[in-house]
VODOLUM-500094 format. One record per atom (N, C-alpha, C): atom name; x, y, z. Coordinates in Angstrom, 1 decimal. Layout:
// VODOLUM-500094
<vomi><mardren>CA</mardren><x>X</x><y>Y</y><z>Z</z></vomi>
...
This chain:
// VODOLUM-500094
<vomi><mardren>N</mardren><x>0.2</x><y>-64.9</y><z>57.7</z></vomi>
<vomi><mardren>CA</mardren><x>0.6</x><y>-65.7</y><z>58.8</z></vomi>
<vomi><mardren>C</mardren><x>1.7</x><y>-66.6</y><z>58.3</z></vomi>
<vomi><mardren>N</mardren><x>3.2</x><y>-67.1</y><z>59.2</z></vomi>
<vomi><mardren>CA</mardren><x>3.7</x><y>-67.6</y><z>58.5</z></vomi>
<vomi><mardren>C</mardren><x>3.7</x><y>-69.1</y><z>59.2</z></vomi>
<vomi><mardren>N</mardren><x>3.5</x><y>-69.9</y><z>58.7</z></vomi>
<vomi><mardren>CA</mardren><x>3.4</x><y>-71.4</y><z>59.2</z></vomi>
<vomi><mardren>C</mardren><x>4.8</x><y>-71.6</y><z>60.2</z></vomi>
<vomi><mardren>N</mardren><x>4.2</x><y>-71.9</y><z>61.1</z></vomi>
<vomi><mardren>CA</mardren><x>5.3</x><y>-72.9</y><z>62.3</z></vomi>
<vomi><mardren>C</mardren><x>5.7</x><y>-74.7</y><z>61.4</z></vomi>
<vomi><mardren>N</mardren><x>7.4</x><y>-74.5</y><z>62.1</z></vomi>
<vomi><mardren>CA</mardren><x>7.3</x><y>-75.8</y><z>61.5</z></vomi>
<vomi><mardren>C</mardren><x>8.9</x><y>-76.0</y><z>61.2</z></vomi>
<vomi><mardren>N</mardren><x>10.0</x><y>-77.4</y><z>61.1</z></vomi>
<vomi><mardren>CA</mardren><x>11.2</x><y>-77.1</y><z>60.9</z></vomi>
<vomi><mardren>C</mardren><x>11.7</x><y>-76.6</y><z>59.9</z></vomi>
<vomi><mardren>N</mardren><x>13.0</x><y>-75.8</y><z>59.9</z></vomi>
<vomi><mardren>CA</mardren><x>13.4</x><y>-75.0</y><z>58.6</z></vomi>
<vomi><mardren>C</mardren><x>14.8</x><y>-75.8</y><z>57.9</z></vomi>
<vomi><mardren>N</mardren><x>14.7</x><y>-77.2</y><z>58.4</z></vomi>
<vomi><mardren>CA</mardren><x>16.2</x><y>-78.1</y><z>58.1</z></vomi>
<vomi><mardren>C</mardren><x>16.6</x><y>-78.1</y><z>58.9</z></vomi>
<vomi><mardren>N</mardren><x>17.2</x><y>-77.2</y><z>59.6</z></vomi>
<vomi><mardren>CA</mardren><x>18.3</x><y>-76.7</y><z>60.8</z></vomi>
<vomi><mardren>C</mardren><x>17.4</x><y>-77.3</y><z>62.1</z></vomi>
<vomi><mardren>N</mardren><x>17.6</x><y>-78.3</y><z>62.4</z></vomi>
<vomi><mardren>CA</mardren><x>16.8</x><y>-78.5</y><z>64.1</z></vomi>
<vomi><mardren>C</mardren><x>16.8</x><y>-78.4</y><z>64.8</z></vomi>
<vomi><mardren>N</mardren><x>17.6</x><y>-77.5</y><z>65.0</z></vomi>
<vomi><mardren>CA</mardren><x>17.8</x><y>-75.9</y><z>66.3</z></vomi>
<vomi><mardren>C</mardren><x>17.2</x><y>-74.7</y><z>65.8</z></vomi>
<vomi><mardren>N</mardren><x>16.6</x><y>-74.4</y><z>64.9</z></vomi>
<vomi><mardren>CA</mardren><x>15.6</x><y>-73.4</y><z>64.3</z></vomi>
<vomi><mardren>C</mardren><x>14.0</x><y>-73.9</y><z>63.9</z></vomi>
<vomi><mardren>N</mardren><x>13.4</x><y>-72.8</y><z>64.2</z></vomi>
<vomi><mardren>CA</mardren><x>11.9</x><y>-72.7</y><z>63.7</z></vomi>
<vomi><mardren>C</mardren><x>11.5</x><y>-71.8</y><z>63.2</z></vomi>
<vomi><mardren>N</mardren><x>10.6</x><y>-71.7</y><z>62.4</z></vomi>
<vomi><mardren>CA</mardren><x>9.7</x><y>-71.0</y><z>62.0</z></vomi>
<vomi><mardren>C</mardren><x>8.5</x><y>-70.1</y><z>62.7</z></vomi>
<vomi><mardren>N</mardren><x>8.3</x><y>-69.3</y><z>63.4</z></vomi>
<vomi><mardren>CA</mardren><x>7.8</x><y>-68.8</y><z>64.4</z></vomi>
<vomi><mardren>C</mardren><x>6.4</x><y>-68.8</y><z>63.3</z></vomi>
<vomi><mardren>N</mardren><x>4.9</x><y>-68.6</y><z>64.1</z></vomi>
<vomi><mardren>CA</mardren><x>3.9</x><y>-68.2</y><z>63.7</z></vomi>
<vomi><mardren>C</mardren><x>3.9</x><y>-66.8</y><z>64.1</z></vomi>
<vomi><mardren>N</mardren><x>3.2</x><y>-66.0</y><z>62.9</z></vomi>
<vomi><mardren>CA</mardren><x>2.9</x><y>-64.4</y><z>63.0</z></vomi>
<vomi><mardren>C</mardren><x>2.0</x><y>-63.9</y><z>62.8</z></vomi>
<vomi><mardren>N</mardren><x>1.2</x><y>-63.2</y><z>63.0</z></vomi>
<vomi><mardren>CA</mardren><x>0.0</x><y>-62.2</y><z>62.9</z></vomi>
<vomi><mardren>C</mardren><x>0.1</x><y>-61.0</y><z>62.6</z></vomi>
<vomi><mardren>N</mardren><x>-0.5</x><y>-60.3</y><z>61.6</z></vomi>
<vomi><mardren>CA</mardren><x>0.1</x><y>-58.7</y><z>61.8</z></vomi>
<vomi><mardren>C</mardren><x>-1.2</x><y>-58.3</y><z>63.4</z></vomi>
<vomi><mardren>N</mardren><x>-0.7</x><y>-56.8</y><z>63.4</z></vomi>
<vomi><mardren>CA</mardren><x>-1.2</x><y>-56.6</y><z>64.5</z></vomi>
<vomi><mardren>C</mardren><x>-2.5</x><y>-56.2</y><z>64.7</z></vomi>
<vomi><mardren>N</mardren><x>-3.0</x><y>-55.8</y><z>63.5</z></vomi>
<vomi><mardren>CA</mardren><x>-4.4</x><y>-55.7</y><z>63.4</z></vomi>
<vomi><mardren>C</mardren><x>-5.6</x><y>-56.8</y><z>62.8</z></vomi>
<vomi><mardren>N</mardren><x>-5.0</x><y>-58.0</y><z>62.9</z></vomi>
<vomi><mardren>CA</mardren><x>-5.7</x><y>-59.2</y><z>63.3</z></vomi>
<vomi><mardren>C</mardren><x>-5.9</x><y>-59.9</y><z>64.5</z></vomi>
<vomi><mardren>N</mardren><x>-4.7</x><y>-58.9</y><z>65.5</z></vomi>
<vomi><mardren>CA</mardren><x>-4.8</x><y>-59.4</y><z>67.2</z></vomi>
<vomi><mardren>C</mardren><x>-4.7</x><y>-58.2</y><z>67.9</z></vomi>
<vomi><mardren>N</mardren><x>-5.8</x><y>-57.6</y><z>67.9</z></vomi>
<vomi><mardren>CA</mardren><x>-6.1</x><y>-56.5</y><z>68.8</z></vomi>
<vomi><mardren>C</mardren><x>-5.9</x><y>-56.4</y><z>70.4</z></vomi>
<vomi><mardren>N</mardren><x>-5.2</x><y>-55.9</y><z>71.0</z></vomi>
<vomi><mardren>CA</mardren><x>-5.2</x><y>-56.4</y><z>72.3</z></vomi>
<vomi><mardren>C</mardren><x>-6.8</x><y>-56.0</y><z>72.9</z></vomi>
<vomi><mardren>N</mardren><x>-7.2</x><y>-57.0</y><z>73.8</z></vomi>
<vomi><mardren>CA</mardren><x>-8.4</x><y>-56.5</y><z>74.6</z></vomi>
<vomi><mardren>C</mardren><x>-8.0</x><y>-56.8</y><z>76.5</z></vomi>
<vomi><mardren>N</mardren><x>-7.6</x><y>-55.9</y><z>76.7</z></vomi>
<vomi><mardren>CA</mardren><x>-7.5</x><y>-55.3</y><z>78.2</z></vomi>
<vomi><mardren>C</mardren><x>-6.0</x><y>-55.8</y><z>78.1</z></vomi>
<vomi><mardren>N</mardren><x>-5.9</x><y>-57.3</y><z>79.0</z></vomi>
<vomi><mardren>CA</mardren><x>-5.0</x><y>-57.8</y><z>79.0</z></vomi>
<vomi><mardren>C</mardren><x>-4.3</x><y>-58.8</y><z>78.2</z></vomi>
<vomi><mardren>N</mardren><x>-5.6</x><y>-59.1</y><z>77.5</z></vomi>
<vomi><mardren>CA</mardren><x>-5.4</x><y>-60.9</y><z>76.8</z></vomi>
<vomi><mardren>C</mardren><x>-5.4</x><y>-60.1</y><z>75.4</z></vomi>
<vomi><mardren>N</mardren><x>-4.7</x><y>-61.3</y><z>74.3</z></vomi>
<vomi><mardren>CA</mardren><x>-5.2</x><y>-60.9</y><z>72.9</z></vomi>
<vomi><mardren>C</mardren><x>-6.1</x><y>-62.3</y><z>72.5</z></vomi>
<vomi><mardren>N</mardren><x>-7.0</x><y>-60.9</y><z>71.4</z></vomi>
<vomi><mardren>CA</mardren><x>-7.9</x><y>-62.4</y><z>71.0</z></vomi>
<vomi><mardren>C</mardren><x>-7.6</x><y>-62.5</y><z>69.3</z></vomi>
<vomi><mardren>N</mardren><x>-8.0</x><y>-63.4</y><z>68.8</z></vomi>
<vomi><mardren>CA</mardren><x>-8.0</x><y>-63.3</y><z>67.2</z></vomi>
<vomi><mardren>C</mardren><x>-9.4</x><y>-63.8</y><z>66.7</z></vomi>
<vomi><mardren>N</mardren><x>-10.0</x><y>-64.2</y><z>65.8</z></vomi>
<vomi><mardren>CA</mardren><x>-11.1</x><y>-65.0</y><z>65.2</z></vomi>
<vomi><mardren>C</mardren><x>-10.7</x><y>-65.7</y><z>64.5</z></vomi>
<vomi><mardren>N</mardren><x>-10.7</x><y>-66.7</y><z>64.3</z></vomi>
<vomi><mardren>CA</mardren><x>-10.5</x><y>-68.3</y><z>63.7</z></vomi>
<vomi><mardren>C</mardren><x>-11.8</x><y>-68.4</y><z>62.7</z></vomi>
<vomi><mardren>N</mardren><x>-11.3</x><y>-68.4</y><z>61.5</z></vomi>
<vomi><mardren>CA</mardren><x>-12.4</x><y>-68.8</y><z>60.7</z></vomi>
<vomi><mardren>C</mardren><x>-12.8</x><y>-70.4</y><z>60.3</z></vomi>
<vomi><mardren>N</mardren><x>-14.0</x><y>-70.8</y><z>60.9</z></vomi>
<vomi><mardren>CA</mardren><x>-14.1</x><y>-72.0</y><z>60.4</z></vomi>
<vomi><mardren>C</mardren><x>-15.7</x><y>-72.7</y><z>60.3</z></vomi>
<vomi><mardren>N</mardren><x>-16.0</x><y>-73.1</y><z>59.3</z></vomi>
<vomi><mardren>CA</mardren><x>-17.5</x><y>-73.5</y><z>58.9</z></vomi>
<vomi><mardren>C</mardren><x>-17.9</x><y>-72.3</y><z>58.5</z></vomi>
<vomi><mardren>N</mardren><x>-17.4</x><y>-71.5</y><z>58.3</z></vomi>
<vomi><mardren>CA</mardren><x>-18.4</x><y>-70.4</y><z>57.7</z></vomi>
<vomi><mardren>C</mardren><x>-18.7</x><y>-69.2</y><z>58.7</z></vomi>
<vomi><mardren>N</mardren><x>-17.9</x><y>-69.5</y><z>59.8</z></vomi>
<vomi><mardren>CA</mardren><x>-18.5</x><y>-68.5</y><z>61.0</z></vomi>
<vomi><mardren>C</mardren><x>-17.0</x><y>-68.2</y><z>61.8</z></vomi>
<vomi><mardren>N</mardren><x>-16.9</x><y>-66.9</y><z>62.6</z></vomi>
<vomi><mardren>CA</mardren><x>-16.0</x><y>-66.5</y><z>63.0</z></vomi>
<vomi><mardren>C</mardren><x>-16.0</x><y>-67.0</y><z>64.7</z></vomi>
<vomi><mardren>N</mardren><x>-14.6</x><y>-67.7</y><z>65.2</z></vomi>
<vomi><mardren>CA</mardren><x>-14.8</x><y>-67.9</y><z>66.4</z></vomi>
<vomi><mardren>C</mardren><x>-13.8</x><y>-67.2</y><z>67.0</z></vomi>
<vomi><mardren>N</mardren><x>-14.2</x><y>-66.6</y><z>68.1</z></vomi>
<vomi><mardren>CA</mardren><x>-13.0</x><y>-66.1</y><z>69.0</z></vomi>
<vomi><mardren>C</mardren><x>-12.2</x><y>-67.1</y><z>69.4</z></vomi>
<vomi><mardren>N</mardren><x>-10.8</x><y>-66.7</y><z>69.6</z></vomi>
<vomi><mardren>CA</mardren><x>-9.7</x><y>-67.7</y><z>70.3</z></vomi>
<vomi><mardren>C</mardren><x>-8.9</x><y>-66.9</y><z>71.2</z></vomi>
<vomi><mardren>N</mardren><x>-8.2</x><y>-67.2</y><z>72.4</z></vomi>
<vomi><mardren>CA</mardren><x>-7.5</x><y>-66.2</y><z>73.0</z></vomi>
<vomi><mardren>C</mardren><x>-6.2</x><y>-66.7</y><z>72.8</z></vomi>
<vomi><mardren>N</mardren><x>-5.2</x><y>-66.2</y><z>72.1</z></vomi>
<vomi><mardren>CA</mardren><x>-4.0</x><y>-66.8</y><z>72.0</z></vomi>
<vomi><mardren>C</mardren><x>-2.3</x><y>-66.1</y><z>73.3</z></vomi>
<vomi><mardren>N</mardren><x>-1.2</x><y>-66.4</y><z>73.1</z></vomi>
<vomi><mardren>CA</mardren><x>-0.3</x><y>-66.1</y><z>74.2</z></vomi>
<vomi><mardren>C</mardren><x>0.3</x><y>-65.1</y><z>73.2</z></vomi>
<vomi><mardren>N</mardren><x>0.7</x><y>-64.2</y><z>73.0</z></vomi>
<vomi><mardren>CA</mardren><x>1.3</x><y>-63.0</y><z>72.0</z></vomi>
<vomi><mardren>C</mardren><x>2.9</x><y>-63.1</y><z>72.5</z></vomi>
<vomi><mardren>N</mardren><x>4.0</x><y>-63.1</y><z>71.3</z></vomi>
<vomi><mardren>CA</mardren><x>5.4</x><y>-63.2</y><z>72.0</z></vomi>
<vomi><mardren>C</mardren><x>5.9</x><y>-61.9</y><z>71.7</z></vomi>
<vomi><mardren>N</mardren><x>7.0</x><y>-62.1</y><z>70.7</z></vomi>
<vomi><mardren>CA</mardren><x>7.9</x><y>-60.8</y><z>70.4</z></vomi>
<vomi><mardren>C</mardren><x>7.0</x><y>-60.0</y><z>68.9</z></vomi>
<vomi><mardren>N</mardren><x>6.8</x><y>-58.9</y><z>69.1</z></vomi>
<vomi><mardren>CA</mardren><x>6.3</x><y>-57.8</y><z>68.1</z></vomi>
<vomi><mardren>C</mardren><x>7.8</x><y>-58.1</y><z>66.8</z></vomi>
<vomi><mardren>N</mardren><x>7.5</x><y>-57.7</y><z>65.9</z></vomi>
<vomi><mardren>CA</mardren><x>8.5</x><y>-57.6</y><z>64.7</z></vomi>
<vomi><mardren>C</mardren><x>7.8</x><y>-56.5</y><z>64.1</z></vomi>
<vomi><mardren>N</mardren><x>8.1</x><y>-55.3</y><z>63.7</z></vomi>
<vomi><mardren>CA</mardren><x>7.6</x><y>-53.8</y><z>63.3</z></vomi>
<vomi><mardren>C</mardren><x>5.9</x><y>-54.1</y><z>63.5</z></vomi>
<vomi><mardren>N</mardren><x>5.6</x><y>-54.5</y><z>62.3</z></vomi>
<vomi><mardren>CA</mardren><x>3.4</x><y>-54.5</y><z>62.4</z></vomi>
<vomi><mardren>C</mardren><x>3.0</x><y>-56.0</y><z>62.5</z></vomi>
<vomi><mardren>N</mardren><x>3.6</x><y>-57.2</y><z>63.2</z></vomi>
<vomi><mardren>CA</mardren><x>3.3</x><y>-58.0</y><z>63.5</z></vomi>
<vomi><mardren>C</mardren><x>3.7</x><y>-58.8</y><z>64.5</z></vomi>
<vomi><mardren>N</mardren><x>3.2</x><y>-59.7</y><z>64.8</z></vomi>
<vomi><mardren>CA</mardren><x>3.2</x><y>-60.3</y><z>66.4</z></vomi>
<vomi><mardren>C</mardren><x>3.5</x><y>-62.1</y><z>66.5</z></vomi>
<vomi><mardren>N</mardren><x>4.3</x><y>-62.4</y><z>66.9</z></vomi>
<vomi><mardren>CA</mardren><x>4.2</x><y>-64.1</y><z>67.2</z></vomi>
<vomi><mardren>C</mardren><x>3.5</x><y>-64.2</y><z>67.9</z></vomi>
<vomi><mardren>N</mardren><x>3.3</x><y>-65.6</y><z>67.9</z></vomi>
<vomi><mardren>CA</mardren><x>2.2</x><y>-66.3</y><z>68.3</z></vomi>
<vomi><mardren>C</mardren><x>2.8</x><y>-67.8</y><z>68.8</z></vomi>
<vomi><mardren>N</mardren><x>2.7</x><y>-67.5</y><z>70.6</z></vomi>
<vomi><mardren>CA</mardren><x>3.2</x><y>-68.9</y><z>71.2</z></vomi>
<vomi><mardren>C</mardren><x>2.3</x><y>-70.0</y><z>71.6</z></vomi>
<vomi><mardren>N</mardren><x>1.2</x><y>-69.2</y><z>71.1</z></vomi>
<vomi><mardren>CA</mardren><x>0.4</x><y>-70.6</y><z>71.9</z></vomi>
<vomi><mardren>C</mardren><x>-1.1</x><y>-69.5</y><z>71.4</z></vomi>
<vomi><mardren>N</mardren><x>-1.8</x><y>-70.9</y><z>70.9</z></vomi>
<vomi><mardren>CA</mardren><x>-3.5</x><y>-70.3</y><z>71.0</z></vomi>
<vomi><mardren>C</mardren><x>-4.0</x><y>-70.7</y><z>69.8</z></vomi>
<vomi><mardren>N</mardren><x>-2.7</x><y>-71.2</y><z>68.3</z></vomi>
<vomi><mardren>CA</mardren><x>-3.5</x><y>-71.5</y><z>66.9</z></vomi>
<vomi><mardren>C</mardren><x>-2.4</x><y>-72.3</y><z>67.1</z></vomi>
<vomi><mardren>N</mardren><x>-2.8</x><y>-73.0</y><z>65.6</z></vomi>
<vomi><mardren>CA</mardren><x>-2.9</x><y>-74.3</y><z>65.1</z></vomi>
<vomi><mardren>C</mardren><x>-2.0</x><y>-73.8</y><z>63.6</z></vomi>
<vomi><mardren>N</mardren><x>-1.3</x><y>-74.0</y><z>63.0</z></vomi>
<vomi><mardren>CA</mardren><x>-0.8</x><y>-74.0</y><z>61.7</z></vomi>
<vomi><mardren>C</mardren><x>-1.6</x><y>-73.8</y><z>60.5</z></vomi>
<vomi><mardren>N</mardren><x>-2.3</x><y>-74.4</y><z>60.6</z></vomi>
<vomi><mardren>CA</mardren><x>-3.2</x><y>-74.7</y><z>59.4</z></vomi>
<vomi><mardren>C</mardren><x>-4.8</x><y>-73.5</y><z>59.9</z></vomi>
<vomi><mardren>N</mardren><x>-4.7</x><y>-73.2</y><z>60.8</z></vomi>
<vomi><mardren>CA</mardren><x>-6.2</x><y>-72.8</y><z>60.7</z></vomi>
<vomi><mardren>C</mardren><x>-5.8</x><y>-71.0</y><z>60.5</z></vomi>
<vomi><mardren>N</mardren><x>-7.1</x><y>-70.6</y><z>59.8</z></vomi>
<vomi><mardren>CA</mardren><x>-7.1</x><y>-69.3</y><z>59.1</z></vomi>
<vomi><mardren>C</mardren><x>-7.7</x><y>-68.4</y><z>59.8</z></vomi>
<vomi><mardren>N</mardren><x>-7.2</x><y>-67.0</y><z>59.9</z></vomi>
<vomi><mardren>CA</mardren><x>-7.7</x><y>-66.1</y><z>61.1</z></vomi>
<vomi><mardren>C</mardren><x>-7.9</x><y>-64.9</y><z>60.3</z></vomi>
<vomi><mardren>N</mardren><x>-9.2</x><y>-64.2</y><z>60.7</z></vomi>
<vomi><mardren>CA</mardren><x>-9.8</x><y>-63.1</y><z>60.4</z></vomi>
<vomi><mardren>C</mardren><x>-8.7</x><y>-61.6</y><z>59.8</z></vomi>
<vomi><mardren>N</mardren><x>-8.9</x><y>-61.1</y><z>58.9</z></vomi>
<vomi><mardren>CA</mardren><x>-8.0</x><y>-60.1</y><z>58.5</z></vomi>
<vomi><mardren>C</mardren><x>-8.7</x><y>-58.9</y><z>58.8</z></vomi>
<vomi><mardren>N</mardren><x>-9.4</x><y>-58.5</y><z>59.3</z></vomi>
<vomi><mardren>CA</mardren><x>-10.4</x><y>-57.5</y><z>59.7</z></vomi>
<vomi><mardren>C</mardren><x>-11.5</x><y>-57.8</y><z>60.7</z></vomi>
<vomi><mardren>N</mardren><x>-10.7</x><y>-57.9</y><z>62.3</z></vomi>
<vomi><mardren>CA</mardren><x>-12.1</x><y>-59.0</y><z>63.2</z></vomi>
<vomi><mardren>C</mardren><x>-12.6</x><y>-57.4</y><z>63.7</z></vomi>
<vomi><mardren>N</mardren><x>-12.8</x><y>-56.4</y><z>63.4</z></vomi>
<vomi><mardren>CA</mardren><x>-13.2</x><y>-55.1</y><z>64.2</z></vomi>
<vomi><mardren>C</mardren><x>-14.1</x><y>-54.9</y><z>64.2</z></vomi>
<vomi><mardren>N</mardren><x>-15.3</x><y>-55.6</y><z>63.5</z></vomi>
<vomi><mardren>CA</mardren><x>-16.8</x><y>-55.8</y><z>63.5</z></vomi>
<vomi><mardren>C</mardren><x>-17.2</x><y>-57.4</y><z>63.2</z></vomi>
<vomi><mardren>N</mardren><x>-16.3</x><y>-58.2</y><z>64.0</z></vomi>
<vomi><mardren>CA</mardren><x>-16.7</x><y>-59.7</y><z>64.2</z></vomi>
<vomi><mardren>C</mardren><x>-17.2</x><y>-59.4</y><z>65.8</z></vomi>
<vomi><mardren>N</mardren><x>-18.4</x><y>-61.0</y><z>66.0</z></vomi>
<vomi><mardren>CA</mardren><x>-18.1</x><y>-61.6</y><z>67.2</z></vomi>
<vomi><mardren>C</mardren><x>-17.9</x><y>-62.7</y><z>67.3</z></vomi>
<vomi><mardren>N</mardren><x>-18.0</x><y>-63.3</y><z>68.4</z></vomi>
<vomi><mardren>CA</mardren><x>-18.1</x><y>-65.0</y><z>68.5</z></vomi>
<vomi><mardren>C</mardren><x>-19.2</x><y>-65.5</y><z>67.7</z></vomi>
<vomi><mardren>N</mardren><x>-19.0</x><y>-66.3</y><z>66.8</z></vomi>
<vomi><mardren>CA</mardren><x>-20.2</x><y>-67.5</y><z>66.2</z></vomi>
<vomi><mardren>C</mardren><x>-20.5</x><y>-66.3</y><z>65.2</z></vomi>
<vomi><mardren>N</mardren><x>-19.9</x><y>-65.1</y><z>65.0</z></vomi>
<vomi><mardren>CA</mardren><x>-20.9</x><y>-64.9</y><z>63.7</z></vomi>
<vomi><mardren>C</mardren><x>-20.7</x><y>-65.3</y><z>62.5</z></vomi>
<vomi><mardren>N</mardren><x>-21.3</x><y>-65.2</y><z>61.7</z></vomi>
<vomi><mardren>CA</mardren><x>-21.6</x><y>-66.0</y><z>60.1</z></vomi>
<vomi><mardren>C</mardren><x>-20.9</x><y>-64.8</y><z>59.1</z></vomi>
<vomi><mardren>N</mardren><x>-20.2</x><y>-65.3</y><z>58.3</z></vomi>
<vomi><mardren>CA</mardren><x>-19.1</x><y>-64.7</y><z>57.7</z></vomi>
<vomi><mardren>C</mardren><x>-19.2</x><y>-64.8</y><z>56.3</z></vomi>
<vomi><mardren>N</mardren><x>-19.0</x><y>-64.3</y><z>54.9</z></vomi>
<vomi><mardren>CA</mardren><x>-18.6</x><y>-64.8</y><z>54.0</z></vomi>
<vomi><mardren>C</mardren><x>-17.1</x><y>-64.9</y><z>53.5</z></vomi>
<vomi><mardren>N</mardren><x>-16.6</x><y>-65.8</y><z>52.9</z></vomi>
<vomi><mardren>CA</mardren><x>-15.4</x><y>-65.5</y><z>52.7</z></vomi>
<vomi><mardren>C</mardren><x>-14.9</x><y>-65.3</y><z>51.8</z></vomi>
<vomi><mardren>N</mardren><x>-14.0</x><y>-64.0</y><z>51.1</z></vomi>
<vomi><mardren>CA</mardren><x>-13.3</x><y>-64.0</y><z>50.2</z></vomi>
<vomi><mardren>C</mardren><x>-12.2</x><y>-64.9</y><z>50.0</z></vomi>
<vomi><mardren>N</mardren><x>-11.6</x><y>-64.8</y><z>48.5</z></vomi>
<vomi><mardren>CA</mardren><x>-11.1</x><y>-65.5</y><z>48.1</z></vomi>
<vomi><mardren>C</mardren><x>-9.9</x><y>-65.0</y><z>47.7</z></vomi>
């Protein structure tokens, strides 16, 4: 993921990204899992422009918070271990 945030230029940003197999589309919405306390939470985020195998992200995370690299056998609230 690459952190949102100014790049110097303050007519530019740093767009947030996901590759695409951390945001699986489900029907219409995409969701991702937000890892936090130990446990995976679903989030539904707004998906922007594709770049080859990943996706911005306009709305739905936070900078700082860390999202599942394999949610294809997560659910909501489940208990997670996390590598390092």
């Amino acid at each position: 993921m690459i952190v949102s945030g100014p790049t110097g230029d303050r007519d530019k940003m740093v767009a947030m990204v996901l590759q695409l197999d951390q945001a699986p589309p489900t029907h219409d919405l995409t969701g991702v899992y937000v890892i936090r306390d130990g446990r995976a939470w679903l989030r539904w985020i707004a998906p922007g422009d594709a770049f080859g195998d990943s996706i911005e992200v306009r709305a739905g995370l936070e900078a700082k918070e860390r999202v599942a690299l394999d949610p294809s056998r997560l659910t909501d609230g489940a208990a997670i271990s996390e590598g390092r």
